[in-house]
C-alpha positions as CSV (number, residue, x, y, z in Angstrom):
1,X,-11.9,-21.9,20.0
2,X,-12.2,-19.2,17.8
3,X,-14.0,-16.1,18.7
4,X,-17.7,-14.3,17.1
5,X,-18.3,-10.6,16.4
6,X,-21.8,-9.8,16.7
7,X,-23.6,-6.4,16.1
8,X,-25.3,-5.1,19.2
9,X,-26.9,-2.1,20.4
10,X,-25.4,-0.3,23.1
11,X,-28.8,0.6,24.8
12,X,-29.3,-3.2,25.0
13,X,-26.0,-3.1,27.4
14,X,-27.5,-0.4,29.8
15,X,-30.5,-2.3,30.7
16,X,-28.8,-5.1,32.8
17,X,-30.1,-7.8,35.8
18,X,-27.4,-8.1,38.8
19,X,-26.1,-11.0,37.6
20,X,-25.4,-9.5,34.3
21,X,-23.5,-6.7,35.6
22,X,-21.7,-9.0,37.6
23,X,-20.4,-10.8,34.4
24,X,-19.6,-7.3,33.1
25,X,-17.4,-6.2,35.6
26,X,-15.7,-9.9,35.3
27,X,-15.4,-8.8,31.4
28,X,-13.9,-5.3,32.4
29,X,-11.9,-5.3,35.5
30,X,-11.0,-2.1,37.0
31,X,-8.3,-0.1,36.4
32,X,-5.9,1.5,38.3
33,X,-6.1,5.1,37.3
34,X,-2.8,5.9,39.1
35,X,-1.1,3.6,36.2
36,X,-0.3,4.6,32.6
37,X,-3.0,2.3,30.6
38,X,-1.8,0.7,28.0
39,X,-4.0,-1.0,24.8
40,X,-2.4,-3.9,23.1
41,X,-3.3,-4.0,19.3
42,X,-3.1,-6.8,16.6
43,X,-5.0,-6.0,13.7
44,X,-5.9,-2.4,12.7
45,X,-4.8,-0.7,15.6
46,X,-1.4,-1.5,14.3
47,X,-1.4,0.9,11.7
48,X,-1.0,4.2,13.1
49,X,-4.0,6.4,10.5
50,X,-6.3,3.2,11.4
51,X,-5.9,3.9,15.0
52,X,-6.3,7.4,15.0
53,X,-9.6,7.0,13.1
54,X,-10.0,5.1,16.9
55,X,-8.4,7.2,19.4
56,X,-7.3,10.1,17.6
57,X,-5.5,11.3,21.2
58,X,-3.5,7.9,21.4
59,X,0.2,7.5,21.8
60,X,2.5,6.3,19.5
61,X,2.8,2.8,18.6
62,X,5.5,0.6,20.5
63,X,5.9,-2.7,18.6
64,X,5.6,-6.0,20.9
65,X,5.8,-9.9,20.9
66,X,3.0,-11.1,22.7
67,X,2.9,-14.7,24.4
68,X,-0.4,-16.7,25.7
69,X,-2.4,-15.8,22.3
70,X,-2.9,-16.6,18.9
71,X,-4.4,-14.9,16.1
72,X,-6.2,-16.1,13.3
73,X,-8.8,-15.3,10.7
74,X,-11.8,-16.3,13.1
75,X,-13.9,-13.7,13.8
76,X,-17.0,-13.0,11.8
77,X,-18.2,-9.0,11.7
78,X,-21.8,-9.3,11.1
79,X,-22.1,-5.7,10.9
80,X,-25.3,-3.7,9.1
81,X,-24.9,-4.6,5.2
82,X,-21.4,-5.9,5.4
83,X,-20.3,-9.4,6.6
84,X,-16.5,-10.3,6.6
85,X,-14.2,-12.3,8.4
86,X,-11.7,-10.2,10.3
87,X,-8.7,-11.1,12.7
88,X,-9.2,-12.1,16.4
89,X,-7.3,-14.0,19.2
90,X,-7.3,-17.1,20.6
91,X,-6.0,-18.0,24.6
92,X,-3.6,-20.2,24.0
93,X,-0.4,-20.6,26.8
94,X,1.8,-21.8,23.9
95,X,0.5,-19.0,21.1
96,X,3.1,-15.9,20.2
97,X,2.0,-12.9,17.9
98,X,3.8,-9.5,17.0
99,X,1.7,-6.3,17.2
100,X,1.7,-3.1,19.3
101,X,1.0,-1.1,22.2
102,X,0.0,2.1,22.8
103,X,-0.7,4.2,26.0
104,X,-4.3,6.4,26.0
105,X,-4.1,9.9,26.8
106,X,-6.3,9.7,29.7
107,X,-7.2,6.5,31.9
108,X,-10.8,7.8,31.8
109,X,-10.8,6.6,27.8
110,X,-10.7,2.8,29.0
111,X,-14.1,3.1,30.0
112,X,-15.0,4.3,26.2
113,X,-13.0,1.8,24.5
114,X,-15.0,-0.6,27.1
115,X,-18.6,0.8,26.0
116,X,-17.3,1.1,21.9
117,X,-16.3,-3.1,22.0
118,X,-19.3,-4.2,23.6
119,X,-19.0,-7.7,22.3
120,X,-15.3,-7.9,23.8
121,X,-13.8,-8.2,27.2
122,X,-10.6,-6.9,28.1
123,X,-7.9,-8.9,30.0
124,X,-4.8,-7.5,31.9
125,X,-1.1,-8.8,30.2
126,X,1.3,-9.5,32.9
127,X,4.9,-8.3,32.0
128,X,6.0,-11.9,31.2
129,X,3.3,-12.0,28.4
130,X,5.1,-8.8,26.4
131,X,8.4,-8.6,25.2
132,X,9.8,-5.0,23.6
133,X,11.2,-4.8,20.9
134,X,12.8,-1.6,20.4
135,X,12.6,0.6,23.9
136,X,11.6,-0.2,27.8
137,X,8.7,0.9,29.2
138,X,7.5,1.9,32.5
139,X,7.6,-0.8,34.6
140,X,4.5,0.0,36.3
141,X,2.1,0.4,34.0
142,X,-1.3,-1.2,33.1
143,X,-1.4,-3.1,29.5
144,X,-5.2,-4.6,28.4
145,X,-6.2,-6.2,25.4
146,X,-9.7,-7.1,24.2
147,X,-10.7,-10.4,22.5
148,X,-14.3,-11.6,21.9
149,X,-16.3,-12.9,24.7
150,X,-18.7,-15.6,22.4
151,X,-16.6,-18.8,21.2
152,X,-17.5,-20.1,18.1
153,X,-15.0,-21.4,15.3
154,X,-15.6,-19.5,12.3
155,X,-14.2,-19.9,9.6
156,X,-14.0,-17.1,5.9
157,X,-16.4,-18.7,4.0
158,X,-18.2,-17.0,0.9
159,X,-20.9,-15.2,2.9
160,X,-18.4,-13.7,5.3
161,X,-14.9,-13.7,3.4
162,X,-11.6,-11.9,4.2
163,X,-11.6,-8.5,2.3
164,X,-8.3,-7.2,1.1
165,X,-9.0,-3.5,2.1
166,X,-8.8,-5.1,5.4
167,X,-5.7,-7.1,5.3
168,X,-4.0,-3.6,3.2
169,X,-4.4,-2.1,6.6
170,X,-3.1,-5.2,8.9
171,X,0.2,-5.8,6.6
172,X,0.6,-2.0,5.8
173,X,0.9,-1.1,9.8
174,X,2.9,-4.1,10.0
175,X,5.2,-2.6,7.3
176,X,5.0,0.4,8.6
177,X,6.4,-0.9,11.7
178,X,9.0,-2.3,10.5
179,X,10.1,0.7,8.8
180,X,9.7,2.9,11.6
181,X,12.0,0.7,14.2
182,X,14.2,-0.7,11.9
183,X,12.8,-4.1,12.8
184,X,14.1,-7.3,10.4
185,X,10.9,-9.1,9.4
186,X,8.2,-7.6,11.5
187,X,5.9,-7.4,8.6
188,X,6.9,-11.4,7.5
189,X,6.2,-12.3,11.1
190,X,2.8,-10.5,11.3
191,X,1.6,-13.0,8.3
192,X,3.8,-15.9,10.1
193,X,2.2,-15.3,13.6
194,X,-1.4,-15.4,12.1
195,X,-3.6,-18.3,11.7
196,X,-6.1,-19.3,9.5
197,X,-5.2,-18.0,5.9
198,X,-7.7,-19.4,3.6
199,X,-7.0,-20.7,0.4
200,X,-10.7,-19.5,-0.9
201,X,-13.0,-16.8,0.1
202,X,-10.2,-14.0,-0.1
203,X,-12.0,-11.2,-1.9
204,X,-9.5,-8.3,-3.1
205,X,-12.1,-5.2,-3.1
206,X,-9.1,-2.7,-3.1
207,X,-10.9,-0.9,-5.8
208,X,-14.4,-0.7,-4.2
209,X,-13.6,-1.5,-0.6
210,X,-15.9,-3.2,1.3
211,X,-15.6,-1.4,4.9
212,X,-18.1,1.2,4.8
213,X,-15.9,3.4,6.9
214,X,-13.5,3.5,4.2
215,X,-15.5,6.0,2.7
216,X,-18.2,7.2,5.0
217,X,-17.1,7.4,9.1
218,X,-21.1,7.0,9.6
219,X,-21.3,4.4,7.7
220,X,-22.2,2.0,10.7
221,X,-24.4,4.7,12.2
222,X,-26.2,5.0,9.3
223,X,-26.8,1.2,8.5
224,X,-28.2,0.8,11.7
225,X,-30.9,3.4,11.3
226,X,-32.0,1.9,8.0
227,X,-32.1,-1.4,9.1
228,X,-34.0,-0.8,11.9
229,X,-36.9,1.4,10.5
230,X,-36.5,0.2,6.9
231,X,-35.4,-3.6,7.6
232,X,-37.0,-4.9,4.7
233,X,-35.7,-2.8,2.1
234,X,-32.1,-2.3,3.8
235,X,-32.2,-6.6,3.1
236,X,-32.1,-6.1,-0.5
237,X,-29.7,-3.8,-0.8
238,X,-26.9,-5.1,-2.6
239,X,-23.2,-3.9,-3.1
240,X,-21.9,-3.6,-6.7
């Protein structure tokens, strides 16, 4: 099944029952902060200048095949005045993707990636699940990656479409990628390895993007405040 994004407050998360902590630390397992960690992306993060906007301290970029997922155009960001469909990741034991690692400066920055993706949980890759492309690794080492925790199958539809701004930024990291490591068809297999293209509902708002954070960084910030103490208004707002 395909996986949700929902907007939620982070205060919400801090004011927990046992057995909701006790789900939370099932959704974030300890790490070993003896071991390089080790973030695996497959949409964004794969472009360097979009991760940076994340973790400006990160690592380089290591390109990767990874086995026992799939992704696909199935997760709906239902964020403050913008709705879109953006990539996301199925378990599947059969599923392959091309993307990227990264190592984070300091294993203390986990626990911030944790509290930022509040509507994921993070999983540890074994070594059988990533193949290198390019260069070897440590061997002991500590690789996570973060898929939704709700499973619902949603599809781009016209209230929550796929924006171009978005894919620009997937495919251009992909690209980039391929550039960068000499790689033969990295960028074809990042479209080949993703599910779920639609034939409608594919808005190209290169012009205009649609991200708010393509021009304003506290763009989210900011929507929240409005729709919280000026809900009815912030409603009407539209986007030309």
């Amino acid at each position: 099944m395909c996986k949700i994004l929902k907007s939620i407050y982070i205060s919400l998360m801090l004011i927990v029952s046992p057995q909701i902590k006790a789900a939370s630390d099932t959704c974030h397992p300890k790490i070993n902060p003896r071991l390089p960690q080790y973030i695996a992306g497959y949409g964004s993060l794969i472009d360097e200048q979009s991760k940076k906007t994340t973790d400006s301290k990160a690592y380089e970029n290591i390109p990767v095949l990874i086995k026992g997922f799939k992704r696909s155009w199935c997760a709906h960001g239902n964020l403050p005045g913008f709705n879109a469909t953006f990539l996301s990741l199925n378990e599947n034991k059969k599923g392959t993707f091309n993307g990227v690692i990264y190592r984070v400066s300091d294993p203390k920055e986990i626990e911030l990636y944790d509290t930022r993706e509040t509507v994921y949980c993070r999983k540890e890759l074994s070594a059988e699940q990533i193949k290198i492309y390019t260069k070897n690794i440590p061997e002991k080492i500590q690789v996570w990656i973060y898929y939704p925790k709700s499973t619902l199958n949603d599809q781009p539809s016209r209230e929550f479409p796929i924006v171009q701004s978005y894919v620009d930024i997937f495919i251009r990291g992909c690209i980039k990628i391929e550039e960068k490591f000499n790689i033969k068809d990295f960028a074809k297999e990042c479209i080949l390895t993703t599910d779920n293209w639609p034939e409608q509902h594919w808005v190209n708002d290169r012009i205009y993007p649609r991200r708010p954070s393509a021009y304003e960084p506290y763009a989210r910030k900011i929507d929240a405040l409005l729709k919280e103490h000026l809900p009815k208004q912030f409603k009407n707002i539209t986007i030309e």
